[in-house]
Structures are given as structure tokens and as C-alpha cells.
CHARMM-style PDB file with segment names, atoms N, HN, CA, C and O in Angstrom:
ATOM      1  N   UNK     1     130.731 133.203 201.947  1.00  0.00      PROA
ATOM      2  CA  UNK     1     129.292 133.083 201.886  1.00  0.00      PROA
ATOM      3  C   UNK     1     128.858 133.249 200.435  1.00  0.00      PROA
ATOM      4  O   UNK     1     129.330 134.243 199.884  1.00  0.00      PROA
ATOM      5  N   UNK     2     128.095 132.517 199.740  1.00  0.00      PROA
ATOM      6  HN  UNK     2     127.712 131.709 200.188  1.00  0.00      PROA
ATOM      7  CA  UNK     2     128.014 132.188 198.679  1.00  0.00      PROA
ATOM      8  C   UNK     2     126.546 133.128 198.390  1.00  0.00      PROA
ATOM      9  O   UNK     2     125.887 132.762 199.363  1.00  0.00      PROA
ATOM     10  N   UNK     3     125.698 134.065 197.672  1.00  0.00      PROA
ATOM     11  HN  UNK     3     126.234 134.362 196.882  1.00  0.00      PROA
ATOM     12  CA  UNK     3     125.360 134.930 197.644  1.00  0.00      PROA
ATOM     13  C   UNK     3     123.778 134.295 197.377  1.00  0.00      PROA
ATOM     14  O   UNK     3     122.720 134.559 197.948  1.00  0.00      PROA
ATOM     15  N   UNK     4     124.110 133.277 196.181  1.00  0.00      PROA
ATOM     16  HN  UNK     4     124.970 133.062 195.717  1.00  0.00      PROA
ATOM     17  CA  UNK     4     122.983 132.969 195.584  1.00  0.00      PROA
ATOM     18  C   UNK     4     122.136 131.359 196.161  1.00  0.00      PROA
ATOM     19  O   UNK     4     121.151 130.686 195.856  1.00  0.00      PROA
ATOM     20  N   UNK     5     123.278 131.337 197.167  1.00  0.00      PROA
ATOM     21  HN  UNK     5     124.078 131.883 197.415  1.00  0.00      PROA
ATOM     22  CA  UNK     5     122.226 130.379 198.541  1.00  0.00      PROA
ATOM     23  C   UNK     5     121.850 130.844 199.536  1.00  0.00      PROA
ATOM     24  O   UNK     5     122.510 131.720 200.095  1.00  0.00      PROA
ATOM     25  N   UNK     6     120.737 130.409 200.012  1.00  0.00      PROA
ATOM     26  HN  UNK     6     120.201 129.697 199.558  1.00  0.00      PROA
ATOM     27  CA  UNK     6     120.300 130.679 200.901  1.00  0.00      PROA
ATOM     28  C   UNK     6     121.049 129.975 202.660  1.00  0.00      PROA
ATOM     29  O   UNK     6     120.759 128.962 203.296  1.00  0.00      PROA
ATOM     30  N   UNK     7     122.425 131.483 203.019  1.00  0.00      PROA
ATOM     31  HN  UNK     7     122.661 132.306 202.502  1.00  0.00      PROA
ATOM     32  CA  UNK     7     123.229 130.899 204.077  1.00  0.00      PROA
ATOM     33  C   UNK     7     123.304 132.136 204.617  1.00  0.00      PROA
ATOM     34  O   UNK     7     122.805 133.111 204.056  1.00  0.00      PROA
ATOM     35  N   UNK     8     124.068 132.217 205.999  1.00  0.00      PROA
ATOM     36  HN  UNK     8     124.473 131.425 206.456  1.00  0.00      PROA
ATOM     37  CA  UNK     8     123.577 133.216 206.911  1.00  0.00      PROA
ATOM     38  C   UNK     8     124.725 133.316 207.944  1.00  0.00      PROA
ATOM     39  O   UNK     8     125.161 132.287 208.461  1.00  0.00      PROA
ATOM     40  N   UNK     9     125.235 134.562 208.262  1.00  0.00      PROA
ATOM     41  HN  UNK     9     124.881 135.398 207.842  1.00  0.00      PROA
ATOM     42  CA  UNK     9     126.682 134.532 209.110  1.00  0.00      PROA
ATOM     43  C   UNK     9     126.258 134.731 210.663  1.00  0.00      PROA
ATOM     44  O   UNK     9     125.464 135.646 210.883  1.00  0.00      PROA
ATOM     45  N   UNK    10     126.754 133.893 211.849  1.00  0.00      PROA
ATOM     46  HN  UNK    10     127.399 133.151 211.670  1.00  0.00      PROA
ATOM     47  CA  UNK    10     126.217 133.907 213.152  1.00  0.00      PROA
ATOM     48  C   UNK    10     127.387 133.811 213.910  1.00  0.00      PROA
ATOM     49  O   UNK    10     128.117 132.830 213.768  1.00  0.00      PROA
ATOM     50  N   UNK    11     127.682 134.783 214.767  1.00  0.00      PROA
ATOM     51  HN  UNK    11     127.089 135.580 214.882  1.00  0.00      PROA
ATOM     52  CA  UNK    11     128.564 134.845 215.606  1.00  0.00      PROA
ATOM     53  C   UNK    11     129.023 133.682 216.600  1.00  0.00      PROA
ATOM     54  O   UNK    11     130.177 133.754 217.023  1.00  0.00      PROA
ATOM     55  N   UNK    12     128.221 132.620 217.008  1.00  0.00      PROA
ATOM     56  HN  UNK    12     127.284 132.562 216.664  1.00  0.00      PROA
ATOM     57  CA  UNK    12     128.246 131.289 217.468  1.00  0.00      PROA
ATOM     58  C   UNK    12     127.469 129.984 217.506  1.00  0.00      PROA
ATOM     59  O   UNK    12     127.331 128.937 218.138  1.00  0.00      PROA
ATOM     60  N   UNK    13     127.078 130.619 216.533  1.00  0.00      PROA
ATOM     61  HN  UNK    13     127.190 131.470 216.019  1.00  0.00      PROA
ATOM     62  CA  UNK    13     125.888 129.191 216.578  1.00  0.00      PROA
ATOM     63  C   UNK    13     126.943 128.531 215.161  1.00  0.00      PROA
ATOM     64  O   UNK    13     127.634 129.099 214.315  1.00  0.00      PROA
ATOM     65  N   UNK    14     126.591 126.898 215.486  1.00  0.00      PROA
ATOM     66  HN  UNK    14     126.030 126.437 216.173  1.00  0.00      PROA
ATOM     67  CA  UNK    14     127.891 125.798 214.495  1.00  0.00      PROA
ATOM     68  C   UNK    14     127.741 125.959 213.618  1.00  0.00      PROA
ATOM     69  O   UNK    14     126.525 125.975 213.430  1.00  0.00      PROA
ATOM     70  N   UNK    15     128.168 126.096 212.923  1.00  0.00      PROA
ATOM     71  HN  UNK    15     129.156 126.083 213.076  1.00  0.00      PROA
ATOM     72  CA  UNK    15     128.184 125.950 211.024  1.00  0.00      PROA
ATOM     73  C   UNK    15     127.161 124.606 210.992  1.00  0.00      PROA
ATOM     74  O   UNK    15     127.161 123.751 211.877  1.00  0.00      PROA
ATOM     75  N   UNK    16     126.394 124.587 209.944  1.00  0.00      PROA
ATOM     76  HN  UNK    16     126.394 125.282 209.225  1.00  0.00      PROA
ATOM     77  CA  UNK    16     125.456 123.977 209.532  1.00  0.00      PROA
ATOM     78  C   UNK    16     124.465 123.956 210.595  1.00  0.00      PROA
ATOM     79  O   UNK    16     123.684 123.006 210.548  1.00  0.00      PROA
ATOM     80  N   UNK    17     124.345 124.647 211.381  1.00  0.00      PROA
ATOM     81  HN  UNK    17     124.979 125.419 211.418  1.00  0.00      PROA
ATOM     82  CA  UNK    17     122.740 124.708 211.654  1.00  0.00      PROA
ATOM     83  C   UNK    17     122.087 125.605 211.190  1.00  0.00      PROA
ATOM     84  O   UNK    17     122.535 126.692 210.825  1.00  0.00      PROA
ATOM     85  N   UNK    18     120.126 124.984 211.127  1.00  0.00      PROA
ATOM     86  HN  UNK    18     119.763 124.101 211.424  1.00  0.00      PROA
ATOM     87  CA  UNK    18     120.071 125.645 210.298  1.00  0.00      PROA
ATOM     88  C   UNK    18     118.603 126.946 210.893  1.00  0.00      PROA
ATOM     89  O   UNK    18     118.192 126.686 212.024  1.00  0.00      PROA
ATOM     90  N   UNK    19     118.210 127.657 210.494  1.00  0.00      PROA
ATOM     91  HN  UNK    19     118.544 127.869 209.576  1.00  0.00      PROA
ATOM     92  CA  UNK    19     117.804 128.566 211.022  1.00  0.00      PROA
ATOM     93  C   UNK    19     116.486 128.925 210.367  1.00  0.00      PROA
ATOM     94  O   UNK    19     116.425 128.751 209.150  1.00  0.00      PROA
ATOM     95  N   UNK    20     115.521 129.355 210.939  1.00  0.00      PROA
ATOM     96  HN  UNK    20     115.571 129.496 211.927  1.00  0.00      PROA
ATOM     97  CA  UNK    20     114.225 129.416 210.243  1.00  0.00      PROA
ATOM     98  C   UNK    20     114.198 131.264 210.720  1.00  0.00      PROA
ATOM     99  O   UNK    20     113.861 131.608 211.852  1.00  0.00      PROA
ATOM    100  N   UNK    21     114.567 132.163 209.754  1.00  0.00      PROA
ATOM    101  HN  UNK    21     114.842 131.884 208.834  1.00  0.00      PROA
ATOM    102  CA  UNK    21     114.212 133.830 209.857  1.00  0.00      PROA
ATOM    103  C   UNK    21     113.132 134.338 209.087  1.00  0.00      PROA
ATOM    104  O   UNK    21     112.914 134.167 207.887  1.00  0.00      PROA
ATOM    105  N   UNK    22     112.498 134.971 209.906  1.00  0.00      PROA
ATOM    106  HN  UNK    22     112.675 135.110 210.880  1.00  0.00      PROA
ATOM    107  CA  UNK    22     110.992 135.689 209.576  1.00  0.00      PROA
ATOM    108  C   UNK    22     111.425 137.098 209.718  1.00  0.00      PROA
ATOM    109  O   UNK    22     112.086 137.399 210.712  1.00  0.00      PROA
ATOM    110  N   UNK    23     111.053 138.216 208.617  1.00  0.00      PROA
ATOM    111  HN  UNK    23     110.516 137.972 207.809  1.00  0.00      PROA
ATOM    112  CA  UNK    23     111.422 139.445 208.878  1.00  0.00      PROA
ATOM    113  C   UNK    23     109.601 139.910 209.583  1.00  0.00      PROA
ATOM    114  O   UNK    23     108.468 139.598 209.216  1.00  0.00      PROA
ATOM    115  N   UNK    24     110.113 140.731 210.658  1.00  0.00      PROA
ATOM    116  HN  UNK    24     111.033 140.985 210.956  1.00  0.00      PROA
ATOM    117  CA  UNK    24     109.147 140.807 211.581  1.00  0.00      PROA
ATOM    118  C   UNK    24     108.028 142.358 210.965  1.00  0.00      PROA
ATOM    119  O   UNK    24     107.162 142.949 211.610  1.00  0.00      PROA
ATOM    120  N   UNK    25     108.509 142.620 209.525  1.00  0.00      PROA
ATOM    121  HN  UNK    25     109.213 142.141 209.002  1.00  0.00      PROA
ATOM    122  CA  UNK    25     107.952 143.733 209.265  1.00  0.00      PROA
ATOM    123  C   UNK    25     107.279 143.146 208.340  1.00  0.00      PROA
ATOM    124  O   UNK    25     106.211 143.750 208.227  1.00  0.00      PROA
ATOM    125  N   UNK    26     107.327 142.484 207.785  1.00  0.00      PROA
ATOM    126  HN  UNK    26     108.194 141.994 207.877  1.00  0.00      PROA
ATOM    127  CA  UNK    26     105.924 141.497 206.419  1.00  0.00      PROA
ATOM    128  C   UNK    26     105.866 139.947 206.793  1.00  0.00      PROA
ATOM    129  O   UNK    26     105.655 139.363 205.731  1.00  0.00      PROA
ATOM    130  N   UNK    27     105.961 139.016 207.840  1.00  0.00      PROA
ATOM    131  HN  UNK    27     106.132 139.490 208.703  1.00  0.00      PROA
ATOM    132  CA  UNK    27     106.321 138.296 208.434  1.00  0.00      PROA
ATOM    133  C   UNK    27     106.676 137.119 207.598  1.00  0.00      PROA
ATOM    134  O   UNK    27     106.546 135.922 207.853  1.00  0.00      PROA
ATOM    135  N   UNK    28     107.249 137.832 206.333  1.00  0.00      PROA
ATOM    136  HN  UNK    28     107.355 138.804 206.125  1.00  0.00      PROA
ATOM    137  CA  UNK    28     107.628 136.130 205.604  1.00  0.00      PROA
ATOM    138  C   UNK    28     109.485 135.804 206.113  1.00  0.00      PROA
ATOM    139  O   UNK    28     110.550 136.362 206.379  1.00  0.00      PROA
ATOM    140  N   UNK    29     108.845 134.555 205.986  1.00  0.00      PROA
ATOM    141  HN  UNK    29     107.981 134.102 205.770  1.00  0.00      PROA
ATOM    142  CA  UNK    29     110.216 133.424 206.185  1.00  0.00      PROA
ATOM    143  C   UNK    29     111.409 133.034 205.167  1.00  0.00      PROA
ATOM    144  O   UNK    29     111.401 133.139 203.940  1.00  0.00      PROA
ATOM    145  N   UNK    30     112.596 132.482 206.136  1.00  0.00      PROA
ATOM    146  HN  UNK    30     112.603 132.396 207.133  1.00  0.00      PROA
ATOM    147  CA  UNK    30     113.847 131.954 205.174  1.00  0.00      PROA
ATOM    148  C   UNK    30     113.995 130.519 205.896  1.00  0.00      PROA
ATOM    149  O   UNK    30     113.384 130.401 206.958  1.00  0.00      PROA
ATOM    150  N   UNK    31     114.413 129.903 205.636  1.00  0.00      PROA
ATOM    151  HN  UNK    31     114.909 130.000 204.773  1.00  0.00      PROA
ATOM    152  CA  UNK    31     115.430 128.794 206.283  1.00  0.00      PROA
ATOM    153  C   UNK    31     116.742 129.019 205.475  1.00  0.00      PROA
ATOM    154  O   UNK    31     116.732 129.030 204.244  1.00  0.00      PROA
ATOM    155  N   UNK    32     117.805 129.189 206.171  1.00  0.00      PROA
ATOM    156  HN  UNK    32     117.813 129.180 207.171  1.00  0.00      PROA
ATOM    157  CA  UNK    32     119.032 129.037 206.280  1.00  0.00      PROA
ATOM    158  C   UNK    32     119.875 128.163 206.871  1.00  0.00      PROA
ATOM    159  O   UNK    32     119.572 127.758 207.993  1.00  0.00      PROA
ATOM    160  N   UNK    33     120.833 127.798 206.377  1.00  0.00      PROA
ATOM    161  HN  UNK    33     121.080 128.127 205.465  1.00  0.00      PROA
ATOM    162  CA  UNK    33     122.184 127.492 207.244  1.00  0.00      PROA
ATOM    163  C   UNK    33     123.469 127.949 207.571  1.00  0.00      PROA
ATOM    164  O   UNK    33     124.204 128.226 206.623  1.00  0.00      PROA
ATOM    165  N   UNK    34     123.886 128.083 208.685  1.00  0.00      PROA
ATOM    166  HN  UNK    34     123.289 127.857 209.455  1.00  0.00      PROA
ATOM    167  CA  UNK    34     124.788 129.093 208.871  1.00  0.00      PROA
ATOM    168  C   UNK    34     126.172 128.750 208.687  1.00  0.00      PROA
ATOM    169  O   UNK    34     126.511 128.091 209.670  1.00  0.00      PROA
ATOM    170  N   UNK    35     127.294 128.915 207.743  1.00  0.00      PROA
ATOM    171  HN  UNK    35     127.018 129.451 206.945  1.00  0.00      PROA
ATOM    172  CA  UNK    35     128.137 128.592 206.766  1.00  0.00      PROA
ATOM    173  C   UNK    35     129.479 129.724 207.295  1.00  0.00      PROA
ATOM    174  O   UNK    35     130.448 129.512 206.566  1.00  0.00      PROA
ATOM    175  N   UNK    36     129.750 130.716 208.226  1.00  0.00      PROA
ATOM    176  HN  UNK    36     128.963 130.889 208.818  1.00  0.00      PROA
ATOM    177  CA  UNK    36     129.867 132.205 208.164  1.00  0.00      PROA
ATOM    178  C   UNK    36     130.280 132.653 209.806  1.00  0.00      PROA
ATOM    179  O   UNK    36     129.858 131.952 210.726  1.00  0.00      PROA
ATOM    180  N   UNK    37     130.810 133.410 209.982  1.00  0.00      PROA
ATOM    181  HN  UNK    37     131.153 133.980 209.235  1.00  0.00      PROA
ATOM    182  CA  UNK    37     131.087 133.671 211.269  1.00  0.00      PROA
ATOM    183  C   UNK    37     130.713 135.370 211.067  1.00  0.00      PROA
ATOM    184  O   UNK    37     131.193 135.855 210.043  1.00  0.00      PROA
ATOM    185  N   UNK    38     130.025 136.169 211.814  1.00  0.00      PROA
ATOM    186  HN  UNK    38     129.635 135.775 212.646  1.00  0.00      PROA
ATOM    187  CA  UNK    38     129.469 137.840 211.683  1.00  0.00      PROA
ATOM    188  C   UNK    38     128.211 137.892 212.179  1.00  0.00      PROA
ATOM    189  O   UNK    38     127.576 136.909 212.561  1.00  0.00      PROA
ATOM    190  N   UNK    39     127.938 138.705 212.182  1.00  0.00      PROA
ATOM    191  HN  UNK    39     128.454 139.503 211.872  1.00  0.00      PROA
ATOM    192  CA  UNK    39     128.499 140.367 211.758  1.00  0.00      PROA
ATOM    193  C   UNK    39     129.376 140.425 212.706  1.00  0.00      PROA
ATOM    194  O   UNK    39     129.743 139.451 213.363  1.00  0.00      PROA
ATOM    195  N   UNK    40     129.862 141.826 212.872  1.00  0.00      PROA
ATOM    196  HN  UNK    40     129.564 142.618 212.339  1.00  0.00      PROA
ATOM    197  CA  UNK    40     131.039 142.251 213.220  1.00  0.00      PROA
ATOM    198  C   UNK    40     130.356 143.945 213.562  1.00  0.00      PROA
ATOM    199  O   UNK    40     130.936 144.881 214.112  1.00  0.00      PROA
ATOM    200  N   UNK    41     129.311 143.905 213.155  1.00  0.00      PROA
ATOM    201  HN  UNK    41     128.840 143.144 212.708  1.00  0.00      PROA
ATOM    202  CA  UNK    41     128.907 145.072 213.476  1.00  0.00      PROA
ATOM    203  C   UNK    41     127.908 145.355 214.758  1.00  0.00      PROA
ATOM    204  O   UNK    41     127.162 144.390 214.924  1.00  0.00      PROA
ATOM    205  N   UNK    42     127.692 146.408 215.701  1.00  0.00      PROA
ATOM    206  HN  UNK    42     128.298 147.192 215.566  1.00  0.00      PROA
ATOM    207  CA  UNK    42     127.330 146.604 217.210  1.00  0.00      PROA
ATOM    208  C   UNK    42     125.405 146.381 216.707  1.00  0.00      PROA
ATOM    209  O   UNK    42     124.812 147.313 216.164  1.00  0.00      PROA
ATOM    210  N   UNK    43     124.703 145.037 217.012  1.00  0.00      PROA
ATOM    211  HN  UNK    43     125.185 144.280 217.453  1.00  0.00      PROA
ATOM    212  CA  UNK    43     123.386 145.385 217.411  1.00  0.00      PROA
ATOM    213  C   UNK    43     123.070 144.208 215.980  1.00  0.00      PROA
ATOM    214  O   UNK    43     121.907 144.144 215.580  1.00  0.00      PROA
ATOM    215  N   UNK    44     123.773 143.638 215.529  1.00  0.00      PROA
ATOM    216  HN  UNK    44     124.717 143.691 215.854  1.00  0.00      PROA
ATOM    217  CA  UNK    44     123.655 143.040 214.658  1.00  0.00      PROA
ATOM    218  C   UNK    44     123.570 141.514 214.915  1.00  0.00      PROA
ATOM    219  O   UNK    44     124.558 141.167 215.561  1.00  0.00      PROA
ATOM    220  N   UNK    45     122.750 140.489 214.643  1.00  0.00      PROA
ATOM    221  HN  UNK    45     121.946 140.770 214.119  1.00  0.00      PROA
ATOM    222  CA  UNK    45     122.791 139.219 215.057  1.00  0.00      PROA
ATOM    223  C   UNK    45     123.199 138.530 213.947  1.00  0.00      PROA
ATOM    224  O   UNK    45     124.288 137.976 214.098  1.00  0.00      PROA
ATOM    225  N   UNK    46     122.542 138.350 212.602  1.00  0.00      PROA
ATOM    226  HN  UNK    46     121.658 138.801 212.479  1.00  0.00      PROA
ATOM    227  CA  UNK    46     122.567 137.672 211.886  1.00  0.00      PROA
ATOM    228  C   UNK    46     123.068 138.516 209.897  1.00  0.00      PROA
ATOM    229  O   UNK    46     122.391 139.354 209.301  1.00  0.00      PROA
ATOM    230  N   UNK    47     124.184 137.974 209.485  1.00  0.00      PROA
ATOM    231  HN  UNK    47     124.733 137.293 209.969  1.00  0.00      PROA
ATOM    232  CA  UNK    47     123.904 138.380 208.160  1.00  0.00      PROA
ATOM    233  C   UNK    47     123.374 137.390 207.109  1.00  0.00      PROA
ATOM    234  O   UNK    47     123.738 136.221 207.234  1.00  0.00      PROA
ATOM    235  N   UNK    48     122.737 137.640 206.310  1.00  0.00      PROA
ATOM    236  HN  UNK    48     122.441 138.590 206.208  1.00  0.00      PROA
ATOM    237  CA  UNK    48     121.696 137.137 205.374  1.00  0.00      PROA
ATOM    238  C   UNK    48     122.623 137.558 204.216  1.00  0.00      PROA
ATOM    239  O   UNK    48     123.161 138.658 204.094  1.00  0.00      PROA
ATOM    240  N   UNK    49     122.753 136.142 203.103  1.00  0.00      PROA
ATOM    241  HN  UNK    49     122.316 135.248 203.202  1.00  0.00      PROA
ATOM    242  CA  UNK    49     123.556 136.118 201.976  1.00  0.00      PROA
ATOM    243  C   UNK    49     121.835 136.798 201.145  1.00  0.00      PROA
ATOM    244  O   UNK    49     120.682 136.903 201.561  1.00  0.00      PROA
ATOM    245  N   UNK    50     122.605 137.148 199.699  1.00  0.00      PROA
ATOM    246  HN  UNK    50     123.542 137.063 199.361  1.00  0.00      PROA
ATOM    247  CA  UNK    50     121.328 138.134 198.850  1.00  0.00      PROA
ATOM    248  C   UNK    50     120.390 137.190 198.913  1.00  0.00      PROA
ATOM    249  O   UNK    50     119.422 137.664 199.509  1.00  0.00      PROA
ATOM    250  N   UNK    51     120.162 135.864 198.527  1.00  0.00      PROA
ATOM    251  HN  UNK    51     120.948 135.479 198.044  1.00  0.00      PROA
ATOM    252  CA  UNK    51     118.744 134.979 198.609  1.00  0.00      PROA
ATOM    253  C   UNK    51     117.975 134.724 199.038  1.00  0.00      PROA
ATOM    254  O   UNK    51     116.803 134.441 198.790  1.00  0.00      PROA
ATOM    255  N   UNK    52     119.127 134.872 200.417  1.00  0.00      PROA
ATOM    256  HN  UNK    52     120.079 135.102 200.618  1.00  0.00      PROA
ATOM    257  CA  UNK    52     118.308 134.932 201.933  1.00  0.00      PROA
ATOM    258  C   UNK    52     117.140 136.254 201.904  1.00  0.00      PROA
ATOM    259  O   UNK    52     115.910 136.235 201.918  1.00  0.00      PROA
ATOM    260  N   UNK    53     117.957 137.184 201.866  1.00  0.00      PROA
ATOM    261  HN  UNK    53     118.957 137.200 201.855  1.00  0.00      PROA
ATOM    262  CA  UNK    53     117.848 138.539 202.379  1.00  0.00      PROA
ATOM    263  C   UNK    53     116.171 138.562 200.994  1.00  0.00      PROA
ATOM    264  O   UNK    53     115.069 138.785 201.494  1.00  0.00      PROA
ATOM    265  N   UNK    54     116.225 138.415 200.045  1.00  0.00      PROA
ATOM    266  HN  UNK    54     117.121 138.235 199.639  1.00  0.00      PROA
ATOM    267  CA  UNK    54     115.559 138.465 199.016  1.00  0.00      PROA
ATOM    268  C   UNK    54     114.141 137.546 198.948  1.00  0.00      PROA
ATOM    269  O   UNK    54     113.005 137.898 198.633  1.00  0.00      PROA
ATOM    270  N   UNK    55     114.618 136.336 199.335  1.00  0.00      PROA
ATOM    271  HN  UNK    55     115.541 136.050 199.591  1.00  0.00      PROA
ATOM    272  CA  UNK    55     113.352 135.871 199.979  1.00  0.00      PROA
ATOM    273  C   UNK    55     112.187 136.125 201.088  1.00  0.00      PROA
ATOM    274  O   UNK    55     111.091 135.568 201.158  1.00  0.00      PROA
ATOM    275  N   UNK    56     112.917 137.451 202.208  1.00  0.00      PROA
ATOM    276  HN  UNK    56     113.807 137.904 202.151  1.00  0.00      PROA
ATOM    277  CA  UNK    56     112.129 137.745 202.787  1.00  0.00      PROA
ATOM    278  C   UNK    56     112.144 139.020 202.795  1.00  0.00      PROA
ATOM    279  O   UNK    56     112.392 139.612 203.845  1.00  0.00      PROA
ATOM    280  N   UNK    57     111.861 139.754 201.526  1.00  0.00      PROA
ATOM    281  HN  UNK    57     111.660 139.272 200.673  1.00  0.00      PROA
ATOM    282  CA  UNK    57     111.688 140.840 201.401  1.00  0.00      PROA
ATOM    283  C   UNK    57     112.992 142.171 201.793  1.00  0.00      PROA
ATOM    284  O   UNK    57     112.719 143.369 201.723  1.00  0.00      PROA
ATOM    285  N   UNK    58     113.763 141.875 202.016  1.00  0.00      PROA
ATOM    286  HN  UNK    58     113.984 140.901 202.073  1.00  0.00      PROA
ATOM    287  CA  UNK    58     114.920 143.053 202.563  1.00  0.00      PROA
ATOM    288  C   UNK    58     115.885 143.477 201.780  1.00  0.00      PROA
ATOM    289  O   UNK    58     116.707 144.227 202.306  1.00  0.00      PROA
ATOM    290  N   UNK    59     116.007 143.232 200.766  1.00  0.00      PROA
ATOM    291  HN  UNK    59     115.340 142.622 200.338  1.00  0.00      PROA
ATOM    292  CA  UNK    59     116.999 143.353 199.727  1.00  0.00      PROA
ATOM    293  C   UNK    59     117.425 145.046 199.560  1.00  0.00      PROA
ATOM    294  O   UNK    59     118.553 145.539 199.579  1.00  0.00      PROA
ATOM    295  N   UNK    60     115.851 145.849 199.361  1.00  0.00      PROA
ATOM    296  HN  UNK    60     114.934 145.449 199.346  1.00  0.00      PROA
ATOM    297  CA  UNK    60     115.996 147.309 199.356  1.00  0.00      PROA
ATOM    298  C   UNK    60     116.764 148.150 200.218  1.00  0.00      PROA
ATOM    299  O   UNK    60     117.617 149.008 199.989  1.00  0.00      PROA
ATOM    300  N   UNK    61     116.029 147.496 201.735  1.00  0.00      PROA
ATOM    301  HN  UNK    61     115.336 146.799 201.922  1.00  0.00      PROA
ATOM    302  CA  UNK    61     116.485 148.556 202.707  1.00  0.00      PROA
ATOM    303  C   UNK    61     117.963 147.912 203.285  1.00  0.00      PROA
ATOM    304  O   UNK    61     118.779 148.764 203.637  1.00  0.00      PROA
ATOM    305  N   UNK    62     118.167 147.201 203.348  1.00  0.00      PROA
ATOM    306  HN  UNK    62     117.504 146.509 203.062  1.00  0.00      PROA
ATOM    307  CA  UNK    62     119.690 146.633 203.429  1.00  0.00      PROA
ATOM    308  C   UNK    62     119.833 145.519 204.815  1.00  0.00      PROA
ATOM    309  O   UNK    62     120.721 144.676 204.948  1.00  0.00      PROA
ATOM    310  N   UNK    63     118.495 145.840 205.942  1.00  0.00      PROA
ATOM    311  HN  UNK    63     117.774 146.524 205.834  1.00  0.00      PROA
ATOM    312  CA  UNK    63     118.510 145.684 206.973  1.00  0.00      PROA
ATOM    313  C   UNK    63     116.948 145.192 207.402  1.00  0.00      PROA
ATOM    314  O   UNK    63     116.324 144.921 206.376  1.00  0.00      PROA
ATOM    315  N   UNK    64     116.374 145.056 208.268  1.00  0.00      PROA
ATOM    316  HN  UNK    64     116.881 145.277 209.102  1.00  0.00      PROA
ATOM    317  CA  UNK    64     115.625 144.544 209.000  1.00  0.00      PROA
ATOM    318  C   UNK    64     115.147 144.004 210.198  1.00  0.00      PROA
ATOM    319  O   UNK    64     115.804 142.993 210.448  1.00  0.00      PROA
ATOM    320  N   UNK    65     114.212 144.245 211.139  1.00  0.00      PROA
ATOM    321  HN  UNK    65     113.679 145.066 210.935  1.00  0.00      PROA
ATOM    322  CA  UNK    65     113.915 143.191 212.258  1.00  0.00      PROA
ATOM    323  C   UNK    65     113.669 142.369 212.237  1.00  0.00      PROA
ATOM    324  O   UNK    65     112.472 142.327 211.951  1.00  0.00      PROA
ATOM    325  N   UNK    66     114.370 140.730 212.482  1.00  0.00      PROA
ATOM    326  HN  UNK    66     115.342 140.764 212.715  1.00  0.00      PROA
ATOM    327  CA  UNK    66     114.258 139.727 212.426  1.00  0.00      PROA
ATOM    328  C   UNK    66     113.982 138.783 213.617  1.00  0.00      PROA
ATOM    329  O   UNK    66     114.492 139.112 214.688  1.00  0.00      PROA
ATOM    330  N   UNK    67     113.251 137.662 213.577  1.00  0.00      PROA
ATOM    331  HN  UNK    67     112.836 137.394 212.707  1.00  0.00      PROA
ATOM    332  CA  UNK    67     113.775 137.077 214.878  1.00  0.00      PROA
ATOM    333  C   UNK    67     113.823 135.203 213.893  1.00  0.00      PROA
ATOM    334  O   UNK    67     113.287 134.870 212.835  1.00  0.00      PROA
ATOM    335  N   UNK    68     114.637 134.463 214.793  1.00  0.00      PROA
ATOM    336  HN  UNK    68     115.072 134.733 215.652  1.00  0.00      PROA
ATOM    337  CA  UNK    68     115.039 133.417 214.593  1.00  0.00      PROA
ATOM    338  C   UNK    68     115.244 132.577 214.989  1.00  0.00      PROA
ATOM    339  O   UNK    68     115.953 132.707 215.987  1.00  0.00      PROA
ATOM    340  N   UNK    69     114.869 131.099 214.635  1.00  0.00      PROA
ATOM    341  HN  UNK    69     114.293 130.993 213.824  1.00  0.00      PROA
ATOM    342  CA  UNK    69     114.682 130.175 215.536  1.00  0.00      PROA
ATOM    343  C   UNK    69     115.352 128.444 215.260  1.00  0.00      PROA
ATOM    344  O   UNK    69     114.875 127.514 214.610  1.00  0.00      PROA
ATOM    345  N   UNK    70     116.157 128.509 215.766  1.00  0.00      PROA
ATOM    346  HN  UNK    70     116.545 129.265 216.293  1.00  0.00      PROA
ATOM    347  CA  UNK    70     117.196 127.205 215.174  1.00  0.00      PROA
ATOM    348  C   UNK    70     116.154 125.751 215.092  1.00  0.00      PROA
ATOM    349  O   UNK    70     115.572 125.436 216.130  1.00  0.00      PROA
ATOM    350  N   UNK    71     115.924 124.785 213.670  1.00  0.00      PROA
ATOM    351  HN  UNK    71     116.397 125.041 212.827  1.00  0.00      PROA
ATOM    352  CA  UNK    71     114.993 124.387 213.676  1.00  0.00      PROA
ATOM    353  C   UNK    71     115.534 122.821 213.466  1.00  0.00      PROA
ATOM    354  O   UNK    71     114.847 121.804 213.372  1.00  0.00      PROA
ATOM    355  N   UNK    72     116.813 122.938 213.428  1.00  0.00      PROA
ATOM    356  HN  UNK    72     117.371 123.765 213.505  1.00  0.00      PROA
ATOM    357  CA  UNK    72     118.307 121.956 212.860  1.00  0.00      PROA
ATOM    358  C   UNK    72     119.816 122.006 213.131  1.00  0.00      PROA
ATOM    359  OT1 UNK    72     120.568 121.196 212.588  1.00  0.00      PROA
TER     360      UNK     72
END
């Protein structure tokens, strides 16, 4: 996962689709494509490369409530 694009790791959804994430705590948006197979961690849906994560505000806290909606 390449850090400084905007791409995103999903446990089953196909590589190259692409994903429209809104962090549900300042409600701004990403579009992504998912490039990545993860998390790997319990309660976790989606990981967000730094651009991603940075574009919608989350960079600080490491984490976030998101929801997401395949748009491609």
C-alpha cells in the first residue's frame, strides 16, 4: 500500500474498487481504491493509507468511525 495515494486495505471487497469514506466524526470524505487485503485486526473494516487517512481528518488519533460506500 503505497502511503502517499489515496488506497485502502479491505478484507473482500476486489482490488480496484473504489470506495467513497466519510469519517462520521467531521463528516468529510475520501474516495479510495482498494489495492490491499486487512486489517487483520478484531472490529476493524477498513485500513486507510496516510492520504487517505489525512484527507479526512484522522491522521492524529490513528483511528476513526467511518462508514463506506462502494461507488465503483
Amino acid at each position: 500500500m503505497n502511503p502517499a495515494i489515496n488506497t485502502a486495505a479491505h478484507r473482500s471487497l476486489a482490488f480496484g474498487t473504489k470506495l467513497k469514506v466519510t469519517n462520521r466524526n467531521n463528516g468529510r470524505s475520501v474516495v479510495v481504491r482498494v489495492n490491499d487485503r486487512g486489517p487483520f485486526i478484531r472490529g476493524r473494516v477498513l485500513d486507510l493509507s496516510r492520504a487517505a487517512a489525512q484527507n479526512i481528518g484522522m491522521v492524529g488519533t490513528g483511528t476513526a468511525k467511518v462508514c463506506y460506500e462502494v461507488i465503483g
